[in-house]
N, C-alpha and C positions, 0 to 999 in steps of 0.2 A: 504494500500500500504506500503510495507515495505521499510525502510531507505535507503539500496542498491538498489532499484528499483527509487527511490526518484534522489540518490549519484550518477546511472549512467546514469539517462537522465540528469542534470544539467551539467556533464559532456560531455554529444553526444552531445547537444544542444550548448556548450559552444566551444567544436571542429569545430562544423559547423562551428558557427559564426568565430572562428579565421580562422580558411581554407579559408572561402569568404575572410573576412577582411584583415588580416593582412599577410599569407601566406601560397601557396598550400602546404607547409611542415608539418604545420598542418594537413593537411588531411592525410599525411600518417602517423603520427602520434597517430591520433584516430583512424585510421584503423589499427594500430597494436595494439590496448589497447583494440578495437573489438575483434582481432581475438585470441588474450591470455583473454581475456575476457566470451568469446561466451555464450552471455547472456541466448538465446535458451534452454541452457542445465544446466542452476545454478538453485539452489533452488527458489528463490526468482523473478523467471520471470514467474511467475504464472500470475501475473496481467502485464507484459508485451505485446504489441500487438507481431502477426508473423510479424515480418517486416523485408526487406532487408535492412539493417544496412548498411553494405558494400556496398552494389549497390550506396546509398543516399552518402557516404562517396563518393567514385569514382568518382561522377558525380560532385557533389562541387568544389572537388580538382580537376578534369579538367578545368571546368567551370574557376576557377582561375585562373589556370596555363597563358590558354588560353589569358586570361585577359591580363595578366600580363608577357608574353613572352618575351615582349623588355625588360625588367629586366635581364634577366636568358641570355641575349647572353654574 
């Protein structure tokens, strides 16, 4: 498994967590590092699964938002 493959699930992994945890800003935040990212089509996602990136992003950061809406009035 090569370094950038290693470099940017610690990273998706670490986005989740702050999207649940600390704020849905986060999540639209790794979903723009997704989509200038677009792991699908880089050298090194050879050993990545196909997976919806974005779907799992979108859903978190609702999921939060949700949570967390009496904040945000």
């Amino acid at each position: 498994m090569s370094k950038f493959v290693l470099l940017f699930v610690a990273t998706y992994l670490s986005g989740l967590v702050a999207a649940a945890v600390v704020s849905p800003v986060w999540g639209f935040y790794l979903y723009e590092l997704v989509y200038f990212l677009n792991p699908g089509e880089r050298w090194w996602s050879a050993s990545l699964p196909t997976f919806g990136y974005s779907f799992v992003i979108v859903i978190i950061t609702m999921i939060s938002f949700f949570y967390r809406r009496k904040t945000f009035d």
